[in-house]
Backbone of each chain as nested JSON, in Angstrom:
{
  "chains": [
    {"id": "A", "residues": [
      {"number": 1, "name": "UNK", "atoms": {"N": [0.83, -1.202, 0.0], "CA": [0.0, 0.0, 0.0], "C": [0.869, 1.259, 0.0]}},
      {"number": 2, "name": "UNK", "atoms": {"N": [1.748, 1.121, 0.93], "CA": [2.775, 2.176, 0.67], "C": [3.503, 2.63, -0.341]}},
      {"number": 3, "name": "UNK", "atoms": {"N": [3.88, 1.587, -1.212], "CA": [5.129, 1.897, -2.001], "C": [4.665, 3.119, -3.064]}},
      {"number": 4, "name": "UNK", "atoms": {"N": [3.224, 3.15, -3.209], "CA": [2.633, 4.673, -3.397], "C": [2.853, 5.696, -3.762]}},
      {"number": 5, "name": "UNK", "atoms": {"N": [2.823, 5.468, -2.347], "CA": [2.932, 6.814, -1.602], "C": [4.499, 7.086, -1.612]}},
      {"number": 6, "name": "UNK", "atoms": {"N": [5.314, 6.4, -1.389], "CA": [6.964, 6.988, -1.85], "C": [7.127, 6.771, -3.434]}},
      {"number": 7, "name": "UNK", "atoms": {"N": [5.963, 6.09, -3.857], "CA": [6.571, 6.891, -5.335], "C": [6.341, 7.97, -5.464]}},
      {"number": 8, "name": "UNK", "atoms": {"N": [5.012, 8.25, -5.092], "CA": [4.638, 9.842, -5.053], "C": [5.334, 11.058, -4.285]}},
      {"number": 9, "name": "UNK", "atoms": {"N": [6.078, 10.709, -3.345], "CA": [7.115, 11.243, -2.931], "C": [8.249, 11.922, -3.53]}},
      {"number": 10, "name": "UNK", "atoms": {"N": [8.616, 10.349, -4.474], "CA": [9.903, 10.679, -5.176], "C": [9.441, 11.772, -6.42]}},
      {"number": 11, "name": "UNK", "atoms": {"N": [8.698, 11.09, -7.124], "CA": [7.759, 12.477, -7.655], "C": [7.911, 13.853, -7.669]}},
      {"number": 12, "name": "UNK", "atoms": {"N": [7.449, 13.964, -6.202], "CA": [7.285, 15.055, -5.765], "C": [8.33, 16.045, -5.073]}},
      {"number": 13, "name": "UNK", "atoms": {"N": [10.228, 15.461, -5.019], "CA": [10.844, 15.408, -4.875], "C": [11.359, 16.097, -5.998]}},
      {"number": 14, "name": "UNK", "atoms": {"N": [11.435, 15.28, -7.105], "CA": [11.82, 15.548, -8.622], "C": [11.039, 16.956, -8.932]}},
      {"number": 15, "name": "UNK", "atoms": {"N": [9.696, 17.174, -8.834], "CA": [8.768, 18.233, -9.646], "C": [9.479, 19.595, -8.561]}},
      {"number": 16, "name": "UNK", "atoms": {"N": [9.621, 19.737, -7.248], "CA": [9.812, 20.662, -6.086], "C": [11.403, 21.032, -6.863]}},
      {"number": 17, "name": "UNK", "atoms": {"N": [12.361, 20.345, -6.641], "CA": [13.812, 20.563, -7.311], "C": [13.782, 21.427, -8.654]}},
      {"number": 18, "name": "UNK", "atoms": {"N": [12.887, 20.953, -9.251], "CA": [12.709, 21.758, -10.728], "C": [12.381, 23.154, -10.707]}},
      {"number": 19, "name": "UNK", "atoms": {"N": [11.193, 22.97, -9.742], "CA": [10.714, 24.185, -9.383], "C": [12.058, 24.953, -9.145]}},
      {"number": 20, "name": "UNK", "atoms": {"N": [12.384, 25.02, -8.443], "CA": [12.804, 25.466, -7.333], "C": [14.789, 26.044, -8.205]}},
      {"number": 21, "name": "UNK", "atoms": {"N": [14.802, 25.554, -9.249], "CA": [15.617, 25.599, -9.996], "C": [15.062, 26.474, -11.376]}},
      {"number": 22, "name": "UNK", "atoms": {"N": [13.593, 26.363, -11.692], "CA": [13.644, 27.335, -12.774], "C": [12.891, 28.251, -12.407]}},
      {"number": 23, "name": "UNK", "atoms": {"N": [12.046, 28.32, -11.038], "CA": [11.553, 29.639, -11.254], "C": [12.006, 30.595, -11.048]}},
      {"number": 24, "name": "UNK", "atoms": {"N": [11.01, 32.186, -11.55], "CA": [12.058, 33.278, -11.233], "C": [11.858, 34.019, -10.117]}},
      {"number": 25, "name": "UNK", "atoms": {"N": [10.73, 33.759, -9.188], "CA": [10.656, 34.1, -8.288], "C": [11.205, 33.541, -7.276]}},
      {"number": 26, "name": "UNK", "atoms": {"N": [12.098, 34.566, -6.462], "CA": [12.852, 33.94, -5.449], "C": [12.262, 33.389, -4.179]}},
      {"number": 27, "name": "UNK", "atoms": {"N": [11.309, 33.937, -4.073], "CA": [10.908, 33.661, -2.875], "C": [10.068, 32.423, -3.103]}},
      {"number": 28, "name": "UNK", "atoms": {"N": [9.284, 31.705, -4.251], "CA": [9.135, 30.832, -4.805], "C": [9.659, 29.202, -4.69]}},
      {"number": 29, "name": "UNK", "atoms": {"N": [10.63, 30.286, -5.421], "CA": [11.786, 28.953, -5.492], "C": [12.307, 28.68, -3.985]}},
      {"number": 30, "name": "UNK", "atoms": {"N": [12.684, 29.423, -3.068], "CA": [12.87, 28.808, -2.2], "C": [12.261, 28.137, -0.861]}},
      {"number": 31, "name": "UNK", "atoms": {"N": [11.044, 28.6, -1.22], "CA": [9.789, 27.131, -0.949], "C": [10.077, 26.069, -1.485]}},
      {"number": 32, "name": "UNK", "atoms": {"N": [10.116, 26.418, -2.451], "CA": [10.11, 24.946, -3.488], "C": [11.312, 24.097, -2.887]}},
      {"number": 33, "name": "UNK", "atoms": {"N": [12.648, 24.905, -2.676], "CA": [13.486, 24.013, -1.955], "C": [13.354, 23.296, -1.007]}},
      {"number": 34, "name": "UNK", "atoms": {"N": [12.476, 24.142, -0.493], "CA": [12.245, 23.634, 1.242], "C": [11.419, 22.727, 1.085]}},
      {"number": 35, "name": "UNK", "atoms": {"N": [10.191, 22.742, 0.539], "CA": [9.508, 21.852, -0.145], "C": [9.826, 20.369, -0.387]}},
      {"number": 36, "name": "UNK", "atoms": {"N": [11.353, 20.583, -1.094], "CA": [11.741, 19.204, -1.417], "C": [12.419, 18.446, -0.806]}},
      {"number": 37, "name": "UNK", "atoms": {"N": [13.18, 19.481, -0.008], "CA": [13.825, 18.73, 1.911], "C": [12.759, 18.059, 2.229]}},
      {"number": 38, "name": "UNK", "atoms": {"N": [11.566, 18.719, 2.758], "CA": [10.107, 17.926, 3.555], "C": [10.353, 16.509, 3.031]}},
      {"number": 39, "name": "UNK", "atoms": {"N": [10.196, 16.383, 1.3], "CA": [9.143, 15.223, 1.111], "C": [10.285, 14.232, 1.244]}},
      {"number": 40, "name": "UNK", "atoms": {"N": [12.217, 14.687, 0.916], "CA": [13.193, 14.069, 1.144], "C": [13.524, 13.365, 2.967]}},
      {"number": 41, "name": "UNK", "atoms": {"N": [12.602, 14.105, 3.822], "CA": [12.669, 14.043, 5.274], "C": [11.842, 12.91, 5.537]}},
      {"number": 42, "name": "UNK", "atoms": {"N": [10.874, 13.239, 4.952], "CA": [9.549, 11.541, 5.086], "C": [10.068, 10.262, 4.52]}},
      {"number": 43, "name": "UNK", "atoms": {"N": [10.776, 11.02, 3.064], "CA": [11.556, 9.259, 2.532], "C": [12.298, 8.607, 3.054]}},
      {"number": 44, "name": "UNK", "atoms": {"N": [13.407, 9.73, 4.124], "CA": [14.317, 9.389, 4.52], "C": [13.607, 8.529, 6.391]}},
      {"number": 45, "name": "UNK", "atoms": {"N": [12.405, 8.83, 6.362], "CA": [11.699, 8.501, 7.6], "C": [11.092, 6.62, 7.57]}},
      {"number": 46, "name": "UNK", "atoms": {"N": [10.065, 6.855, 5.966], "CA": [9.684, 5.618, 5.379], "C": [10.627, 4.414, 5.312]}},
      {"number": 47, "name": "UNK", "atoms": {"N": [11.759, 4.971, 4.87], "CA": [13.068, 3.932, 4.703], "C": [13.956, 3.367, 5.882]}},
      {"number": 48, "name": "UNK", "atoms": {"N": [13.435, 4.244, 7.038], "CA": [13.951, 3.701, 8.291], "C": [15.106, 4.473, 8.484]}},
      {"number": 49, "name": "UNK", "atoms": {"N": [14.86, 5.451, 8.482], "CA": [15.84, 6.338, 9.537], "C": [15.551, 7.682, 10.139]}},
      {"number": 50, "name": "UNK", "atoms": {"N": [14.827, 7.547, 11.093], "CA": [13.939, 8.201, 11.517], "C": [14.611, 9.866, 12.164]}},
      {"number": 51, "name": "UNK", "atoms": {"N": [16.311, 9.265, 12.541], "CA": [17.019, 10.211, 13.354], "C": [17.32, 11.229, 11.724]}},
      {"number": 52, "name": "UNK", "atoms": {"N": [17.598, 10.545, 10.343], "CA": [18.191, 11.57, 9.567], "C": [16.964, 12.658, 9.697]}},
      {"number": 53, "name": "UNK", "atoms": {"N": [15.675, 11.988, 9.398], "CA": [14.731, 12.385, 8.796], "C": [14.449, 13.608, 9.845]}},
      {"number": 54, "name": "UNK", "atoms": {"N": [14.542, 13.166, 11.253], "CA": [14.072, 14.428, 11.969], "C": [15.335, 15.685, 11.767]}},
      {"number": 55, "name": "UNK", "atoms": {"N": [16.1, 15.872, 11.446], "CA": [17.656, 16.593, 11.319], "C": [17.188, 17.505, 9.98]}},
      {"number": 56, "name": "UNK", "atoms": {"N": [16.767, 16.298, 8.763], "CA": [16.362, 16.809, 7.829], "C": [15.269, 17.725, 7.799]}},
      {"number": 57, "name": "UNK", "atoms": {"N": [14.054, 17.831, 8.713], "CA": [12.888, 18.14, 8.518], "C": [12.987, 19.432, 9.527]}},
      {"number": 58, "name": "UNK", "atoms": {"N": [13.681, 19.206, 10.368], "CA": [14.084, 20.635, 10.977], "C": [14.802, 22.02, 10.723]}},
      {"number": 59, "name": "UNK", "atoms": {"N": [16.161, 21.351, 9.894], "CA": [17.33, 22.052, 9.742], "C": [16.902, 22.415, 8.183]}},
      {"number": 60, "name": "UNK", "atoms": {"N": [16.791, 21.666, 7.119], "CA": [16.707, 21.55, 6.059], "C": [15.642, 22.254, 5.542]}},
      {"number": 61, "name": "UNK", "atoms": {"N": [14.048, 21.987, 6.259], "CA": [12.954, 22.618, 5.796], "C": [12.471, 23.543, 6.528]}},
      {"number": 62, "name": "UNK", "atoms": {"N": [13.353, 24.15, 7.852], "CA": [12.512, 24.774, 8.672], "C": [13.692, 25.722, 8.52]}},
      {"number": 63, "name": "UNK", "atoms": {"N": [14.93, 26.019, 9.085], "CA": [16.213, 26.808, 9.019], "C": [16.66, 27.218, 7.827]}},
      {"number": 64, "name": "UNK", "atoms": {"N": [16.867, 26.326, 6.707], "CA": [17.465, 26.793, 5.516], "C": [16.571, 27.629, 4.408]}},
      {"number": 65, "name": "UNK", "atoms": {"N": [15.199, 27.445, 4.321], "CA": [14.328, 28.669, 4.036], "C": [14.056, 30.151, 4.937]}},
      {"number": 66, "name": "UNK", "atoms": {"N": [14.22, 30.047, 6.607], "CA": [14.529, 31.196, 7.01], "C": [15.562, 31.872, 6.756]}},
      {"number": 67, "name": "UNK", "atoms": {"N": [16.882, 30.796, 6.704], "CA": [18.007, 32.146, 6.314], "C": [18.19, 32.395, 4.808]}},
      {"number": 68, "name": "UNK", "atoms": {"N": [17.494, 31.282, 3.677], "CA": [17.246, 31.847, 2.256], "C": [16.445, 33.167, 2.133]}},
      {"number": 69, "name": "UNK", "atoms": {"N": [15.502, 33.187, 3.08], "CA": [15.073, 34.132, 3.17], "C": [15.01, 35.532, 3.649]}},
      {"number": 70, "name": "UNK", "atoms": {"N": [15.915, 35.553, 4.602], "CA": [16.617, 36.598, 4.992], "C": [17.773, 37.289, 4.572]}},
      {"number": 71, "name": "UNK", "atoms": {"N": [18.383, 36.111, 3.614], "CA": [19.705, 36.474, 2.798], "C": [18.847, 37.39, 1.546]}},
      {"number": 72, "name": "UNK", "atoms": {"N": [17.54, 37.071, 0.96], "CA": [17.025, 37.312, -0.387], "C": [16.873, 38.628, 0.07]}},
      {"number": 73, "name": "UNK", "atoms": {"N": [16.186, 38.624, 1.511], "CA": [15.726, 40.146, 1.948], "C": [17.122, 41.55, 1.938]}},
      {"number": 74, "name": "UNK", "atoms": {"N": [18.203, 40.645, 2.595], "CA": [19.024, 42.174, 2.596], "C": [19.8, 41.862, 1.046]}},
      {"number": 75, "name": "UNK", "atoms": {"N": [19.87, 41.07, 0.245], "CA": [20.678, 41.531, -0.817], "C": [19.652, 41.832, -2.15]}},
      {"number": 76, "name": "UNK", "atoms": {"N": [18.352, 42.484, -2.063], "CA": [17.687, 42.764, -3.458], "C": [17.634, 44.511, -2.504]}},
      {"number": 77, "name": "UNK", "atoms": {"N": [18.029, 44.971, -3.604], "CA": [17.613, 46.381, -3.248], "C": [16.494, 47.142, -2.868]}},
      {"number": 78, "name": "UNK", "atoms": {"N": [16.237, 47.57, -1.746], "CA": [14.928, 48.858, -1.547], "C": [14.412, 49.539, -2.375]}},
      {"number": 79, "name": "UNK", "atoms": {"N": [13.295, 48.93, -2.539], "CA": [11.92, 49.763, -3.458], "C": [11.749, 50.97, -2.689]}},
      {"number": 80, "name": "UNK", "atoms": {"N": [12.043, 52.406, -3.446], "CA": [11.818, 53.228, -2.819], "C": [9.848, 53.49, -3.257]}}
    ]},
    {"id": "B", "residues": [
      {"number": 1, "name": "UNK", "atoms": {"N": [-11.706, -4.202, 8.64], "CA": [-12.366, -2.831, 9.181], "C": [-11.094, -1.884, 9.395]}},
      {"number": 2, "name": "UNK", "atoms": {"N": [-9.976, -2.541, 10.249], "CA": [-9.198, -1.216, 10.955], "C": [-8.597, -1.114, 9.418]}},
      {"number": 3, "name": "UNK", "atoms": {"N": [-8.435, -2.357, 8.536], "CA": [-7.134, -2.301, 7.651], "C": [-8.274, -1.184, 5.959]}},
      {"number": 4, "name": "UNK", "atoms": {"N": [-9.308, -1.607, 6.139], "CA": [-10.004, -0.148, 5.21], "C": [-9.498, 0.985, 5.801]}},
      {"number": 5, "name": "UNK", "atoms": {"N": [-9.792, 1.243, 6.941], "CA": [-9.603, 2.959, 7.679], "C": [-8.168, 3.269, 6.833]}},
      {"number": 6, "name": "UNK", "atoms": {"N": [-7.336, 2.17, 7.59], "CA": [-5.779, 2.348, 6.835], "C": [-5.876, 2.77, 5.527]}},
      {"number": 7, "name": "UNK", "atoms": {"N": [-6.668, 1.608, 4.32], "CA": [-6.392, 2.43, 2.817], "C": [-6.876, 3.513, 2.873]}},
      {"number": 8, "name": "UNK", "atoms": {"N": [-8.429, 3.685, 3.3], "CA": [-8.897, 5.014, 3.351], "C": [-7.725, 6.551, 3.527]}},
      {"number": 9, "name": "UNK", "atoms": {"N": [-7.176, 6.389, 4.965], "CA": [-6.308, 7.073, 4.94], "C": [-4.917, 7.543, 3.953]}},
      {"number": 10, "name": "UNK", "atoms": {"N": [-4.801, 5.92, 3.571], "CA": [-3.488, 6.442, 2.957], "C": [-4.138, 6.92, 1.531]}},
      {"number": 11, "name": "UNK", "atoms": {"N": [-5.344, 6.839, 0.933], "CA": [-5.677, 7.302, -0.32], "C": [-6.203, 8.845, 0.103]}},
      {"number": 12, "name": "UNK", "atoms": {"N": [-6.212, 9.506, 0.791], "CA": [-6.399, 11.18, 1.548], "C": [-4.789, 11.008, 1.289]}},
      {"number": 13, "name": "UNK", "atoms": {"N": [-4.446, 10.885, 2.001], "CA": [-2.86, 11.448, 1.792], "C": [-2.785, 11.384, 0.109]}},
      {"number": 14, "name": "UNK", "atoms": {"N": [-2.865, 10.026, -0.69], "CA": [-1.916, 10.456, -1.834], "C": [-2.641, 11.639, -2.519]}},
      {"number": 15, "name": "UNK", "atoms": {"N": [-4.094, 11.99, -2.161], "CA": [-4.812, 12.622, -3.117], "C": [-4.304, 13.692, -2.503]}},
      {"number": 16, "name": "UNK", "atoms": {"N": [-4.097, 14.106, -1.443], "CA": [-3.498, 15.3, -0.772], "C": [-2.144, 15.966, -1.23]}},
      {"number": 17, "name": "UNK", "atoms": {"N": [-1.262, 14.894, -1.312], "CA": [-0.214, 15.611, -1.967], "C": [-0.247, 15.554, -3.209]}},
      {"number": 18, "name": "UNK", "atoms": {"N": [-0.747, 14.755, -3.996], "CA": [-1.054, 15.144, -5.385], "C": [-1.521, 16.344, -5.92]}},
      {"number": 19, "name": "UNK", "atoms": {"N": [-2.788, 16.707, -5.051], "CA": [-3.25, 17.87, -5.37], "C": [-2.296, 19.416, -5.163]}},
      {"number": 20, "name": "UNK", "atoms": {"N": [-1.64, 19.037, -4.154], "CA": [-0.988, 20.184, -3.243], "C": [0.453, 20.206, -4.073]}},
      {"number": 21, "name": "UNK", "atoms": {"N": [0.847, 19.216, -4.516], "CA": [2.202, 19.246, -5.659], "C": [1.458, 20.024, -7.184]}},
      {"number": 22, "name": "UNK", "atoms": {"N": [0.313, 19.357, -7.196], "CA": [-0.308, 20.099, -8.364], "C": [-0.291, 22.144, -8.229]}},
      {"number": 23, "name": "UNK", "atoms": {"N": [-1.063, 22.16, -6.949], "CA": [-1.281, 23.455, -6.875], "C": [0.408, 24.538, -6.504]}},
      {"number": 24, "name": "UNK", "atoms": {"N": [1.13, 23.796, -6.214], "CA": [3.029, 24.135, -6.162], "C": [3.069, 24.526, -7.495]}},
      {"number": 25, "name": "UNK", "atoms": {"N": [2.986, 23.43, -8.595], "CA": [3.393, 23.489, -9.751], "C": [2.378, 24.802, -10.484]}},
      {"number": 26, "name": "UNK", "atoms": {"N": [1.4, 24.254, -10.609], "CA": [0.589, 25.513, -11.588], "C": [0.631, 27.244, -10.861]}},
      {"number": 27, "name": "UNK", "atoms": {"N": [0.995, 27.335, -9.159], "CA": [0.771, 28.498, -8.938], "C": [0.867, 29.729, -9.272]}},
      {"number": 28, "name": "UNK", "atoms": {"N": [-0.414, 30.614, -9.499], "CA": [-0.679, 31.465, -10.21], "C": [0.198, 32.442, -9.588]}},
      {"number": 29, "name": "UNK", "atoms": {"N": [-0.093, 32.896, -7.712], "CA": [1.522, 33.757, -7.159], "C": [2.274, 32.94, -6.279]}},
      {"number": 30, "name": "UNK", "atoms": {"N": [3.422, 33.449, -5.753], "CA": [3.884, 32.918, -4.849], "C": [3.597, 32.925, -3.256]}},
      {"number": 31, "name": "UNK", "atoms": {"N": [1.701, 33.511, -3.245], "CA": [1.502, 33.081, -1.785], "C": [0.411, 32.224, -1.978]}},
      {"number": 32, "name": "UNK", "atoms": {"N": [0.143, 31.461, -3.171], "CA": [-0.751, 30.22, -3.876], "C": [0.369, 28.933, -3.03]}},
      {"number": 33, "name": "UNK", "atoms": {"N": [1.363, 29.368, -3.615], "CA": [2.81, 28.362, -3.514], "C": [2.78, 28.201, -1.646]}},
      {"number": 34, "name": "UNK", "atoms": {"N": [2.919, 29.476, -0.949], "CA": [3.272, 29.171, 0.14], "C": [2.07, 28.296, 1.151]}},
      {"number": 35, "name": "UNK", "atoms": {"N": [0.754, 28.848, 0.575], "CA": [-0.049, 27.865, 0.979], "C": [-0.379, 26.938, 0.861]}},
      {"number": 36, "name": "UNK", "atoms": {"N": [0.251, 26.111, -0.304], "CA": [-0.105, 24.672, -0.996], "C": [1.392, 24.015, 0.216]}},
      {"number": 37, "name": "UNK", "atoms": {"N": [2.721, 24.96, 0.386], "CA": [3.664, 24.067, 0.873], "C": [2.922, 23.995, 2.223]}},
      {"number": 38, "name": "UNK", "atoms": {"N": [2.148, 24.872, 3.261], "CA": [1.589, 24.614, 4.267], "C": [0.779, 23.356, 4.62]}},
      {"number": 39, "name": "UNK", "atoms": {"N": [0.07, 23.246, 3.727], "CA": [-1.163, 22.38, 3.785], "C": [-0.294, 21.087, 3.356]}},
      {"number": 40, "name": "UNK", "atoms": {"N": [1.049, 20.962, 2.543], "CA": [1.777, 19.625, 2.314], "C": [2.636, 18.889, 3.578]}},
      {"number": 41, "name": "UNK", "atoms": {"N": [2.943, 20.335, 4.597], "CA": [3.742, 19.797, 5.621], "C": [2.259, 19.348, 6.905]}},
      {"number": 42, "name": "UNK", "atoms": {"N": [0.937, 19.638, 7.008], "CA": [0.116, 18.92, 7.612], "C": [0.303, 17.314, 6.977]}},
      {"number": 43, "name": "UNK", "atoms": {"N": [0.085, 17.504, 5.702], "CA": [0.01, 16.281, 5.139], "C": [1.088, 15.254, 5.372]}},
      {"number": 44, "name": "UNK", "atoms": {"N": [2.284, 15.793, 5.043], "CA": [3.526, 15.106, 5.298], "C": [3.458, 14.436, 7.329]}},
      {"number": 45, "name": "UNK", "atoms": {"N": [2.957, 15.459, 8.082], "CA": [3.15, 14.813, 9.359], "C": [2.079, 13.833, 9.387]}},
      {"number": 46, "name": "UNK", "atoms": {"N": [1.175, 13.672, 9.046], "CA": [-0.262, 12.847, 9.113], "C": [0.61, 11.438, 7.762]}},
      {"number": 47, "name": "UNK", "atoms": {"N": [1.04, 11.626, 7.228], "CA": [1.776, 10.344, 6.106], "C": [2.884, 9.884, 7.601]}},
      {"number": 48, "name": "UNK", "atoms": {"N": [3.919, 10.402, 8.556], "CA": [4.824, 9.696, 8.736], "C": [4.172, 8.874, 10.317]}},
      {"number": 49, "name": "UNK", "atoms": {"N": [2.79, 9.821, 10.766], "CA": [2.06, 8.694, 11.856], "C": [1.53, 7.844, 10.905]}},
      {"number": 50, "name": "UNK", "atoms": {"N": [1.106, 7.747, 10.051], "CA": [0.122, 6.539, 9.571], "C": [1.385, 5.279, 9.504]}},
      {"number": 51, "name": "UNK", "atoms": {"N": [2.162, 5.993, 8.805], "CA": [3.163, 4.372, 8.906], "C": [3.995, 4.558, 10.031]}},
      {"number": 52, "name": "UNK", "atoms": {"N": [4.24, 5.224, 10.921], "CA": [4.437, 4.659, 11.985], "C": [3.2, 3.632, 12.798]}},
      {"number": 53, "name": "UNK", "atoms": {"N": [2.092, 3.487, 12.218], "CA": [1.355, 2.494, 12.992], "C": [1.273, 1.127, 12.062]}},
      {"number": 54, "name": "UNK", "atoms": {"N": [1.545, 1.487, 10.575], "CA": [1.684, 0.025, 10.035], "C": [2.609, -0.334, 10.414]}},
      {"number": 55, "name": "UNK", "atoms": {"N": [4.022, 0.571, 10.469], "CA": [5.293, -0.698, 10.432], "C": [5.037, -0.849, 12.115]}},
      {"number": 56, "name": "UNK", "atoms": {"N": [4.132, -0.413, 13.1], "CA": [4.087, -0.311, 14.395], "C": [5.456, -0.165, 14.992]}},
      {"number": 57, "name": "UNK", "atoms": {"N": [5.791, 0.916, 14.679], "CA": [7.131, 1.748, 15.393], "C": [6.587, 3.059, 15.821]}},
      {"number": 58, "name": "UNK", "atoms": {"N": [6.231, 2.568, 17.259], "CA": [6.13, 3.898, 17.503], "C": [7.588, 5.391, 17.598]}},
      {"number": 59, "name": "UNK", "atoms": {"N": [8.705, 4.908, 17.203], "CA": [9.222, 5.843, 17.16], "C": [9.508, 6.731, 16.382]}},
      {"number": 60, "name": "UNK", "atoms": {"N": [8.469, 6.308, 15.254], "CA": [8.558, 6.853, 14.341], "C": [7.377, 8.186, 14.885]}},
      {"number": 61, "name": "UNK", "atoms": {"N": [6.481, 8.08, 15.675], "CA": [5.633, 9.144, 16.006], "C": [6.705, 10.672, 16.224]}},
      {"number": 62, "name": "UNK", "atoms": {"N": [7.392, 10.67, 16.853], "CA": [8.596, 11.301, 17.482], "C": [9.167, 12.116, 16.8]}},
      {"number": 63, "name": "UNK", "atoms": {"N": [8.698, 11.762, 15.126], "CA": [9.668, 12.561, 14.373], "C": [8.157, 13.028, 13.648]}},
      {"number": 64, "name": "UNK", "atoms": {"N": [6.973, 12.824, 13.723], "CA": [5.863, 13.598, 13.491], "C": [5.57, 14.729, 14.408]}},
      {"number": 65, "name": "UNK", "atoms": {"N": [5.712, 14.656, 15.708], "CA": [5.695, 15.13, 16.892], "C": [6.47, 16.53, 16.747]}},
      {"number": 66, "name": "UNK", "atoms": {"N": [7.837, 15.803, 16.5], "CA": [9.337, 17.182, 16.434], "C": [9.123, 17.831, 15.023]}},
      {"number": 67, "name": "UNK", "atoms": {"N": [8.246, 17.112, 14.365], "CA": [7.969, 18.264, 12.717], "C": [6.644, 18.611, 13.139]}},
      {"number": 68, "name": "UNK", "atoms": {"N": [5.896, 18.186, 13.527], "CA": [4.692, 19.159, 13.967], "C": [5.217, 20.209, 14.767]}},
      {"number": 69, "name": "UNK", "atoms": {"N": [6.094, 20.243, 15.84], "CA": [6.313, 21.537, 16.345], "C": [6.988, 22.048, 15.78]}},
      {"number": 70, "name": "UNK", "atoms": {"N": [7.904, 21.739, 14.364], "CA": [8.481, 22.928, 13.808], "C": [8.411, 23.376, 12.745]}},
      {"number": 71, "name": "UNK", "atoms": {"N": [7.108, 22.846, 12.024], "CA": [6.957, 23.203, 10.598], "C": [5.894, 24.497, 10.482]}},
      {"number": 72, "name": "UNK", "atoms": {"N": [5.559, 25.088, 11.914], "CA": [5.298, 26.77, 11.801], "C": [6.231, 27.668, 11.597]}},
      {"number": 73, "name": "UNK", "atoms": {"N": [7.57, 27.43, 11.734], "CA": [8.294, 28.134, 11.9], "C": [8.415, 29.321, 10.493]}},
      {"number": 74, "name": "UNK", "atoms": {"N": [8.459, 28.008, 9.336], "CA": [9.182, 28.391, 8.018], "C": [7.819, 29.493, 7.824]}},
      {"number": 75, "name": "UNK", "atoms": {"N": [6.453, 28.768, 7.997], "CA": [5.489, 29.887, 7.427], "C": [5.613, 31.269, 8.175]}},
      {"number": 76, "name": "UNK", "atoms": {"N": [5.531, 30.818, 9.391], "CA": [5.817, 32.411, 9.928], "C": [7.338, 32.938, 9.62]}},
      {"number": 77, "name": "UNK", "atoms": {"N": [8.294, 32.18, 9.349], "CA": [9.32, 33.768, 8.46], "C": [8.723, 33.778, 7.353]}},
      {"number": 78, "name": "UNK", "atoms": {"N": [7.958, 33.306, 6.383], "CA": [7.565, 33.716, 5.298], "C": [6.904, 34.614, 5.531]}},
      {"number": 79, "name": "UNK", "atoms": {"N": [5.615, 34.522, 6.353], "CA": [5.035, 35.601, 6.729], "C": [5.245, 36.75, 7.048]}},
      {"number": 80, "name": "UNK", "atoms": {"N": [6.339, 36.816, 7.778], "CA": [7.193, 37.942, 7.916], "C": [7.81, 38.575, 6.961]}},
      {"number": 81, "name": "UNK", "atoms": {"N": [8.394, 37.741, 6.133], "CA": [9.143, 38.325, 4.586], "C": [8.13, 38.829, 3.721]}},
      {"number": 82, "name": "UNK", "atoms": {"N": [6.753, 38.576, 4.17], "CA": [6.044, 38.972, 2.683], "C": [5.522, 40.598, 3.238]}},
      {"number": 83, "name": "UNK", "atoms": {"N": [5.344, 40.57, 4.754], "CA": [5.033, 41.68, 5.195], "C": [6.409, 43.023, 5.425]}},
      {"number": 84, "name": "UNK", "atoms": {"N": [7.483, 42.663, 4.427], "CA": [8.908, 43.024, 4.859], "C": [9.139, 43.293, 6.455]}},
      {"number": 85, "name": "UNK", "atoms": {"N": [9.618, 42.202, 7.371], "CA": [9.724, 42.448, 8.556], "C": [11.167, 41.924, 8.593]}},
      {"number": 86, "name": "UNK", "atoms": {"N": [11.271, 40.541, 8.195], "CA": [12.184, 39.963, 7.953], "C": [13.517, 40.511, 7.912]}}
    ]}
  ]
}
C-alpha cells in the first residue's frame, strides 16, 4: 500500500527541485526548496531512519528557508 | 475494518499531496505556492504517523511530533518576509 505513496514522494521530490531551480521568483523557489527537503525528510523517515529524517525536517525545511530568506531580503535592493 | 480505515487514509494522503504538488506546480503567485507548501507539511506529518502504525514503530511518532512543532516556523518567516519584517 505504501510503495505509493513513496513513489509519489519521489515524484514530488523531482517536480519541487525543478521548481525550485527554474523559477524566477525567489521567494518561490525557495519554498520549493524547502519543499523538497520535507518530502526528502519523510523518505528518509519511510526507509527507516527516523534520526536523519528528523535533522532533515528541521534544519533543512525549517532553518534553511529562514536564512534563504533573509539572505534574499538584505541583498535585493529597496523599493523606494 | 481497521485495515479499510488504513487504505482510506493512505488514499487522503496520496490525493493530498497530489493535489498540493499540483497546486506548487501551476501556482498562479507565490503566496498560492506558500499555501499549498503549508497544507503539504500537515500532510507530510499525518503520512509519517500513519506508517508509523503500520510498520508499528512507535518511534517513528517522534519525528511527526518534532515536525509538527516545527513546521510553523518556516510559514511564519515567510510571513514575515512577505510583510517586509524579515
Amino acid at each position: 500500500m505504501l510503495e505509493f505513496l513513496v513513489w509519489l514522494l519521489c515524484g514530488s521530490i523531482l517536480v519541487s527541485g525543478i521548481l525550485a531551480v527554474r523559477l524566477d521568483n525567489t521567494l518561490a523557489a525557495a519554498v520549493s526548496g524547502g519543499l523538497a527537503s520535507l518530502f526528502a525528510a519523510v523518505c528518509y523517515v519511510v526507509l527507516g531512519a527516523p534520526d536523519v529524517g528528523m535533522t532533515e525536517a528541521s534544519i533543512g525545511s525549517g532553518l534553511s528557508v529562514l536564512i534563504f530568506l533573509y539572505a534574499i531580503r538584505r541583498t535585493t535592493e529597496k523599493v523606494p | 475494518m481497521s485495515e479499510g480505515i488504513l487504505v482510506i487514509a493512505a488514499a487522503l494522503i496520496f490525493f493530498g499531496i497530489a493535489f498540493g504538488v499540483l497546486r506548487l506546480a501551476l501556482g498562479l503567485t507565490a503566496v498560492d505556492r506558500v499555501a499549498a507548501v503549508d497544507m503539504l507539511t500537515v500532510v507530510s506529518v499525518s503520512l509519517i504517523a500513519l506508517y508509523a502504525h503500520v510498520a508499528g514503530r512507535s518511534i517513528y511518532l517522534d519525528v511527526a511530533l518534532v515536525y509538527g512543532v516545527l513546521s510553523f516556523l518556516a510559514v511564519v518567516a515567510i510571513a514575515r518576509y512577505l510583510e517586509r519584517g524579515l
